[in-house]
MARTI-642507 format. One line per 5 residues: number of its first residue (from 1); their letters; for each residue x negated, y, z negated of N, C-alpha, C. Coordinates in steps of 0.001 Angstrom, whole numbers. Atoms other than C-alpha are relative to their C-alpha. Example, Ala and Ser with C-alpha at 12.3 -4.5 7.8 and 13.67 -1.06 7.14 Angstrom:
BEGIN
1> as> -890,-1190,0,-12300,-4500,-7800,-900,1200,0; 820,-1190,60,-13670,-1060,-7140,770,1090,-730
***
This chain:
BEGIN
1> xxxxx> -1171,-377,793,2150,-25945,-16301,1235,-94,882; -1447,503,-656,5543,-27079,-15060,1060,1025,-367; -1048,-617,-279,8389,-24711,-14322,969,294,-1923; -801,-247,639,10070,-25274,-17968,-703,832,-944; 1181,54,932,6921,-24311,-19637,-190,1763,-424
6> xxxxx> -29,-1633,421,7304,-20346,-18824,1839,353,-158; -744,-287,461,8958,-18029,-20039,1063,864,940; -1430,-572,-1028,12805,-16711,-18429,-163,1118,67; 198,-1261,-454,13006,-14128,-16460,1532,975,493; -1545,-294,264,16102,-12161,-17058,-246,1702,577
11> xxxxx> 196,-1218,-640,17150,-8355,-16232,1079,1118,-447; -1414,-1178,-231,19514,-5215,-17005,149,1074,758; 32,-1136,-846,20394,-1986,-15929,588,812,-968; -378,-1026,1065,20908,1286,-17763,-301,1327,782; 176,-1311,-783,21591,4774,-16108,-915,-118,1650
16> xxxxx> 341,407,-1347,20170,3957,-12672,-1523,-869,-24; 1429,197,-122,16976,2245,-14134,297,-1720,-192; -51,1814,-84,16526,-1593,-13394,-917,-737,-1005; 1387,727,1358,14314,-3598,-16625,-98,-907,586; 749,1761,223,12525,-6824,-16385,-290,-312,-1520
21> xxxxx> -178,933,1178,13062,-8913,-19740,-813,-1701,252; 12,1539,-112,11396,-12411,-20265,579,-757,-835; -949,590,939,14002,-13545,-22388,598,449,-877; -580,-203,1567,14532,-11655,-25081,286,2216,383; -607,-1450,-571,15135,-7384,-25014,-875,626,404
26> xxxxx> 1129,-960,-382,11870,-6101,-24715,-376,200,1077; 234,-115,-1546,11131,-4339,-21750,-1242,-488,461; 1587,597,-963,8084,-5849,-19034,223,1251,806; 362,-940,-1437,8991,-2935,-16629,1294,371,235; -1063,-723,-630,11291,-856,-14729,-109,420,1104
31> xxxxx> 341,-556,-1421,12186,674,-11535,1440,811,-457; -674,-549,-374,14184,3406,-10996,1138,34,1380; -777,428,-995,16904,2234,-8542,24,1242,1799; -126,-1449,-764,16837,5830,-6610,-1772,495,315; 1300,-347,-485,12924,5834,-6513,-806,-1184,-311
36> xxxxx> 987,1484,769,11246,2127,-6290,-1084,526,216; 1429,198,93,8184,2909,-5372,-454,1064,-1319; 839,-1191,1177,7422,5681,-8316,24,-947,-1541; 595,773,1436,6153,4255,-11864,934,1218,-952; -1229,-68,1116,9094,4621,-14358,-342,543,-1108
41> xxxxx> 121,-243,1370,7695,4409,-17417,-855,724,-44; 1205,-551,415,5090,6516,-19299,-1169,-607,-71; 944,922,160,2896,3945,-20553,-990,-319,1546; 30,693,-1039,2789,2648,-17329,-732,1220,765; 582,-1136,-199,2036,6018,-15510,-1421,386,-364
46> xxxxx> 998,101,960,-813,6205,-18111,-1007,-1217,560; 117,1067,-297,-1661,2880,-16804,-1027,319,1387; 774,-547,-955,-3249,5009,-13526,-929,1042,-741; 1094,-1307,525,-5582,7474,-15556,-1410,-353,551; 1184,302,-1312,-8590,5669,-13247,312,1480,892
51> xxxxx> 125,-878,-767,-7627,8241,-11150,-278,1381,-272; 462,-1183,775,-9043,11087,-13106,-1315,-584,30; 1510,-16,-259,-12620,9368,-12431,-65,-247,1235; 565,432,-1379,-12422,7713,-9445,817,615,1321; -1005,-435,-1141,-11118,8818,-6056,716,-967,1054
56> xxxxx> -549,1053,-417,-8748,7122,-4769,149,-248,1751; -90,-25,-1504,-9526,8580,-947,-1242,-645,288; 788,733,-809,-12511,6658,-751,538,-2014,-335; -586,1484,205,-12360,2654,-490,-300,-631,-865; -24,796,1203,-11043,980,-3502,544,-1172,-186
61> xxxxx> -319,1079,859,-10525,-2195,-5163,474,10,-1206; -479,-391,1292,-8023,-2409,-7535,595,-1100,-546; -340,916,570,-7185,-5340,-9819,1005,452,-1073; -1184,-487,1172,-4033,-5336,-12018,154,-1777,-982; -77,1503,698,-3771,-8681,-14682,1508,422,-741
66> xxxxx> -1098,-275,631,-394,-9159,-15377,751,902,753; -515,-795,-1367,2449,-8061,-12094,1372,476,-723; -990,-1062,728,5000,-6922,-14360,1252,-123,1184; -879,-443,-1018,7820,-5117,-11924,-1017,237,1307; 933,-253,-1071,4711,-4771,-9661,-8,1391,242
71> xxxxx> 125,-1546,-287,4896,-800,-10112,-1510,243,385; 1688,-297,-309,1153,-544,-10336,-992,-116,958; 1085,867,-1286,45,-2889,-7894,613,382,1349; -432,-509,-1271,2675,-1203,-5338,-590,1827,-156; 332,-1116,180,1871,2507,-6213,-1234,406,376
76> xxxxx> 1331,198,-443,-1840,1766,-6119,-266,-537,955; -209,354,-1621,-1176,72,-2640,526,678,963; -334,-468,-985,238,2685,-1408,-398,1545,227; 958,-1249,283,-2272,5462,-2192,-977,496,1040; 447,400,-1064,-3790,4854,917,192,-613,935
81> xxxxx> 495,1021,-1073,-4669,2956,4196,-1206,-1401,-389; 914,989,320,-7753,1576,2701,-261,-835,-1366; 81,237,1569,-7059,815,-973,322,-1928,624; -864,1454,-201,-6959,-3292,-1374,205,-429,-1448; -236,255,1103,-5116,-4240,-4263,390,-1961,-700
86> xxxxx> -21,1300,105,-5146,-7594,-6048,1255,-481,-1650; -381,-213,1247,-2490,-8847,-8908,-45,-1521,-77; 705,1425,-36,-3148,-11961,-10956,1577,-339,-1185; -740,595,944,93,-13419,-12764,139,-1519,-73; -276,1381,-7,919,-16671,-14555,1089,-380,266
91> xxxxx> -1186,540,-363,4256,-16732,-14419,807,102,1567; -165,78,-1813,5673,-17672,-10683,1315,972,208; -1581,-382,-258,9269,-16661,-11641,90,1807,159; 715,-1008,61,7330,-13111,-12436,381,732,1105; 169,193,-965,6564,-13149,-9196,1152,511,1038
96> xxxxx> -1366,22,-753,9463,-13864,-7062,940,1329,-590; -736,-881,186,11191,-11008,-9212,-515,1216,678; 842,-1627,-914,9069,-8060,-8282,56,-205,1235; -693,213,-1738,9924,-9342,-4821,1247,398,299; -1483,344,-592,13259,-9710,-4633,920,1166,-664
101> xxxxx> -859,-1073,31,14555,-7287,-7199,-780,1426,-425; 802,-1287,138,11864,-4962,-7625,-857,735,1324; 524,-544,-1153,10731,-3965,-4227,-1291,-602,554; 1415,-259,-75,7443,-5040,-4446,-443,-586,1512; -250,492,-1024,6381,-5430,-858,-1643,-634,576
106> xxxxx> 1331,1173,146,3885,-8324,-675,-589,-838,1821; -2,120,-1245,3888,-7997,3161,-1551,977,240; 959,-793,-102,962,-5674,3051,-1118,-966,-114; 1441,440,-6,-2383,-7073,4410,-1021,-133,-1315; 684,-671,1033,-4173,-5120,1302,315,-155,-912
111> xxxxx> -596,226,1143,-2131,-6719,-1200,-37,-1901,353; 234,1686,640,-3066,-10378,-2661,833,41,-1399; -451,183,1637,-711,-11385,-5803,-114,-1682,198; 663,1137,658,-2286,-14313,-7439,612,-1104,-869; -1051,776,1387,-186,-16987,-9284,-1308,-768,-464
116> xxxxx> 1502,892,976,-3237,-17905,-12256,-174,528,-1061; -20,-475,1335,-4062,-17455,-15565,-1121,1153,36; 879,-1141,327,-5753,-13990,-16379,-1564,-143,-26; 1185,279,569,-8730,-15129,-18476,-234,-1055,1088; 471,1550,-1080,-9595,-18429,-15600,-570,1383,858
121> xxxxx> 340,-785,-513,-9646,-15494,-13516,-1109,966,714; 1285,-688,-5,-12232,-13135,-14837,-538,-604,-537; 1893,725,787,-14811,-15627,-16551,318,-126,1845; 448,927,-1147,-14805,-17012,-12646,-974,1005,1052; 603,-1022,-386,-17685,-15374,-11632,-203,230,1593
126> xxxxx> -199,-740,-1676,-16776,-15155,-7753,698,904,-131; -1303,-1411,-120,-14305,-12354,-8914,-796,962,-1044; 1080,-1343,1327,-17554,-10442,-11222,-352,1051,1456; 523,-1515,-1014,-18478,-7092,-9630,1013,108,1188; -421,47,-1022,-15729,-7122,-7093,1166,1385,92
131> xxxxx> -865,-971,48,-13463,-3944,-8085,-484,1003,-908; 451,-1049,950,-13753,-570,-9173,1114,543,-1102; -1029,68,1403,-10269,-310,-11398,625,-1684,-263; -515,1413,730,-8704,-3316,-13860,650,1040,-455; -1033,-589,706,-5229,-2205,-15158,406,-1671,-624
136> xxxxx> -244,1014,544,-4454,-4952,-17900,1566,576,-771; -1002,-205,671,-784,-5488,-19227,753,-1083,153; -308,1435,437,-313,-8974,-20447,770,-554,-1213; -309,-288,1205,2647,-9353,-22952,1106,-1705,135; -1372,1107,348,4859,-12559,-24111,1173,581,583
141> xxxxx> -1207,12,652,8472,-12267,-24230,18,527,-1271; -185,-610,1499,8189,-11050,-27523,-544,1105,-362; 1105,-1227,125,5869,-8535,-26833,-488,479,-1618; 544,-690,1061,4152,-8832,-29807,-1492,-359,-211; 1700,-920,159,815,-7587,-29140,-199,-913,1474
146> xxxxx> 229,799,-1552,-981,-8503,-25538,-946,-1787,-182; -66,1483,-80,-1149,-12131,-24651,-1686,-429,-51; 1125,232,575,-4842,-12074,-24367,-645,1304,-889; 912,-930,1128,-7098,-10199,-26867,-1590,-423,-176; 1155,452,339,-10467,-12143,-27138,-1446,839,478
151> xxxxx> 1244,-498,-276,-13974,-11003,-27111,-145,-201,1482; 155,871,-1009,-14243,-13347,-24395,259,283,1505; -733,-385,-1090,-11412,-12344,-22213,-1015,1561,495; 113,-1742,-433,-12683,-7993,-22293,-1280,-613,662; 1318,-121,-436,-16181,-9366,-21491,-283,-771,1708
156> xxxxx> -97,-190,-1229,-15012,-10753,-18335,873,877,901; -428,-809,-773,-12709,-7950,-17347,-1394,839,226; 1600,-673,-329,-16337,-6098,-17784,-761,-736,1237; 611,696,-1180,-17762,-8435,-15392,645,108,929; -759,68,-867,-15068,-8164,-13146,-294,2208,1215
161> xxxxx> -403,-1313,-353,-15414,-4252,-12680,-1450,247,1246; 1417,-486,-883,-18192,-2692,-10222,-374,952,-1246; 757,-1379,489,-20568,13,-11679,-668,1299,886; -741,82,1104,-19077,2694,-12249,1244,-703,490; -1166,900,122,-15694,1018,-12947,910,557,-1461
166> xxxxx> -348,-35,1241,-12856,1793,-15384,1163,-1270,132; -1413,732,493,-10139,-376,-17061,723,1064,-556; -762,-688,865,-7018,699,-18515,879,-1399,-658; -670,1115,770,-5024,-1466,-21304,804,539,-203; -1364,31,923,-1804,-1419,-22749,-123,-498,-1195
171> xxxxx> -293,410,2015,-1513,-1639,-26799,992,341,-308; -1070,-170,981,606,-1797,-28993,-569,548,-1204; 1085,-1131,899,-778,1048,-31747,740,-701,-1586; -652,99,690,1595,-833,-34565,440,-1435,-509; -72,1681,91,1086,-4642,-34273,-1712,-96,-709
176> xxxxx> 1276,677,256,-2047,-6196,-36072,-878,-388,1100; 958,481,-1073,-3298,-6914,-32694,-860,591,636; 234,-1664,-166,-4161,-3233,-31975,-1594,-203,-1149; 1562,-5,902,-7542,-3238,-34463,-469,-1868,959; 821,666,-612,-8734,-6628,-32667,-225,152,1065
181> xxxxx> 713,-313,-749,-8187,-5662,-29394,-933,1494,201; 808,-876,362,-9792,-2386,-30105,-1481,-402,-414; 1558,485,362,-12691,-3931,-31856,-905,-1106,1284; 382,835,-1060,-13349,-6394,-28734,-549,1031,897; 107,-594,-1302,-12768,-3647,-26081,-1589,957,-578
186> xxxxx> 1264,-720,-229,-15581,-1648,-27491,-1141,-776,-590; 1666,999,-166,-18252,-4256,-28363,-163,121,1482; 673,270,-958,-17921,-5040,-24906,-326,1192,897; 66,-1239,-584,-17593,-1487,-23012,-864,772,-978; 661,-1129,326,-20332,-382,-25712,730,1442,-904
191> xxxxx> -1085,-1132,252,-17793,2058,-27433,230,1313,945; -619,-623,-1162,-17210,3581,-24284,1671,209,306; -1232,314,107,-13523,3836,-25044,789,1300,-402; -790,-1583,628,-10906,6486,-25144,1875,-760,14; -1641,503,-116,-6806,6292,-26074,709,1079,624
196> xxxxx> -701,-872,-401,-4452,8512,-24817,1400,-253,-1767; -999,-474,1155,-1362,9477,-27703,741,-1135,411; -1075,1014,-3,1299,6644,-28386,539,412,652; -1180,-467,-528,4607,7043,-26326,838,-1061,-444; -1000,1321,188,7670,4733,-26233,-407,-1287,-491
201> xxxxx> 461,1419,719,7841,1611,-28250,-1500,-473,-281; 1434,58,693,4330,2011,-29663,-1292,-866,927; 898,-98,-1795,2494,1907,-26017,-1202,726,-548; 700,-1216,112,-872,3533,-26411,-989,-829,723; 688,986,-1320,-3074,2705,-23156,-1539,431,-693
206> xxxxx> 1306,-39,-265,-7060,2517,-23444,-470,-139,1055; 808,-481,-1174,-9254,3872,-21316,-1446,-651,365; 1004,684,-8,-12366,1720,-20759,-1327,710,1236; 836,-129,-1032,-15563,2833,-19027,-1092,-1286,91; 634,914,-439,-18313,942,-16969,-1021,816,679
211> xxxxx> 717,-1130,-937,-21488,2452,-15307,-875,1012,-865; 1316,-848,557,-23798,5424,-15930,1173,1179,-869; -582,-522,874,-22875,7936,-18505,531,1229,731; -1110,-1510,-937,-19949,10722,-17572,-468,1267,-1057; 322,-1217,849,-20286,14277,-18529,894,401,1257
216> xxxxx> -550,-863,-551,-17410,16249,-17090,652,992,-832; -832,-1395,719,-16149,19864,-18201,1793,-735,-349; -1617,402,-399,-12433,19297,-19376,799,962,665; -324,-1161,-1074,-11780,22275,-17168,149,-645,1248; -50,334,-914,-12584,20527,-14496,531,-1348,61
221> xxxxx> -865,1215,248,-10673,17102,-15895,1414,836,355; -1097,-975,-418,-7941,19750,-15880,839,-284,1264; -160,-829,-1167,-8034,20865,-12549,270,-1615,1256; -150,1241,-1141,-8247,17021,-11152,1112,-755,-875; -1213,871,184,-5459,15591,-13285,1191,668,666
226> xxxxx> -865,-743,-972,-3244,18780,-11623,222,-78,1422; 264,410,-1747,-4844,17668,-8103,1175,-1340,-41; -300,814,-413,-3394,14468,-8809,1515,-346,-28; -1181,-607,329,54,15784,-10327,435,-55,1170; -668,-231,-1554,819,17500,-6661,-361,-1066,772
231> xxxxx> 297,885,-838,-944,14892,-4514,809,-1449,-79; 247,1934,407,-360,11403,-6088,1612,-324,-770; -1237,121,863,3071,12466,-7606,108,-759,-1418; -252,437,1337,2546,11326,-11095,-204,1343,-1016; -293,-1006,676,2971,13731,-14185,-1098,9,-781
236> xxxxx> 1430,-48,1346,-816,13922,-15843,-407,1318,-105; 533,-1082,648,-885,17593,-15801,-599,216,-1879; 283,11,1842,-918,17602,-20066,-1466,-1739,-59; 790,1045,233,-3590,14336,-19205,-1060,586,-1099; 1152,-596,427,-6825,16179,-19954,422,390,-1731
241> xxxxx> -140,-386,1261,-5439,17862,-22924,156,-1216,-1088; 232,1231,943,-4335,14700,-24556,-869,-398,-929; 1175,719,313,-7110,13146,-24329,-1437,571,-385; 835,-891,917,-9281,16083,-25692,562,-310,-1388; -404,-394,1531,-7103,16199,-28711,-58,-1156,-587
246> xxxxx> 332,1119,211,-6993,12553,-29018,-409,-1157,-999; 1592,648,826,-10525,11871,-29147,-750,332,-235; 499,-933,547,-13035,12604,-30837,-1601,448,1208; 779,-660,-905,-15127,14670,-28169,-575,1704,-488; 617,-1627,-289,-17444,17952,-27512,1315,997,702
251> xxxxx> -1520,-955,-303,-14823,21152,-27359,62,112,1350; -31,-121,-1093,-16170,21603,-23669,194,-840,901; 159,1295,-793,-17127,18302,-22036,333,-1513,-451; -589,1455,73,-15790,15062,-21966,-1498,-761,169; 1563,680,-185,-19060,12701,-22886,314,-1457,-468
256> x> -227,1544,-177,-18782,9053,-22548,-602,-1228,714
***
């Protein structure tokens, strides 16, 4: 694909927060000019709820499809010493932005960003079993609904994960595209699947599991989305609750 072929990569600014646009108004991302490295948006934020299963102090592999402002893939790179994070975009111009005006600092050993198509990606089975989180957030310019959706595609982010392993997606709860990828993500994850509540512009992330079956108190989901509140500086105290009220779960334990 030749240079004219993607789509422009444009930009504003509003109250100290920097957007990424691919042409048209809809936001791809943000940075807070006064705090690059912290994750802006909600959605996005949401976008880390892996870290309510997995721990992020032992050594992880973390795949992101789709580099956005590169919040995710820097945040989750910098959670550690030993975390190695990988991001896979098509567009180059993408790229070069989260560099240049988004911070993203692609100088880090532990950080690979990938110029390639998503789906080539994960069917390619030298990249099956190789990570324990996938954060997917793959949208046009038009953002209307995510760029892939296929059976096809979820069943190699599944291959892609270790066991256990979670994904997290980005939807759109309000586009027609929302009931297919829904119906994909849980053929292939088994209906192993949880949402968290819409937020801004009709964002509502899925939660994907991989692995042997969870059983945790939400007391003790609680008590580790608050760990990760103070520690990890993101705002998932109200996580747990959410995602009790949600979905449809046992009043005590989270079973999945």
């Amino acid at each position: 694909m030749n240079a004219s072929n993607y789509e422009p990569v444009t930009f504003s600014e509003l109250n100290g927060v920097r957007y990424l646009h691919l042409g048209t108004q809809w936001v791809q991302g943000a940075m807070r000019l006064k705090k690059p490295y912290a994750i802006e948006l909600e959605y996005a934020q949401q976008m880390m709820a892996w870290l309510l299963f997995l721990d992020p102090c032992n050594e992880v592999n973390s795949l992101q499809l789709g580099l956005g402002t590169g919040a995710l893939t820097q945040f989750t790179n910098r959670l550690n010493s030993t975390i190695k994070t990988v991001a896979v975009e098509l567009n180059p111009a993408v790229i070069i932005a989260a560099q240049t005006m988004f911070d993203l600092e692609t100088h880090s050993t532990r950080m690979n960003v990938i110029q390639a198509n998503a789906l080539d990606y994960v069917l390619n089975p030298s990249n099956h079993k190789l990570f324990d989180n996938l954060q997917v957030d793959i949208f046009n310019g038009e953002a209307s609904g995510p760029a892939l959706n296929s059976k096809e595609f979820y069943q190699g982010c599944f291959n892609v994960l270790k066991s256990p392993g979670v994904m997290t997606v980005n939807l759109f709860s309000r586009h027609p595209s929302f009931k297919t990828n829904m119906n994909n993500i849980c053929d292939v994850f088994n209906n192993r699947v949880m949402l968290f509540q819409e937020v801004h512009d009709c964002n509502v992330v899925a939660i994907a599991f991989k692995g042997p079956d969870l059983k945790v108190s939400w007391k003790d989901l609680a008590k580790r989305a608050k760990w990760v509140d103070k520690y990890l500086h993101l705002p998932t105290k109200k996580w747990a609750k959410h995602l009790q009220k949600n979905n449809v779960q046992p009043k005590d334990y989270l079973f999945i």
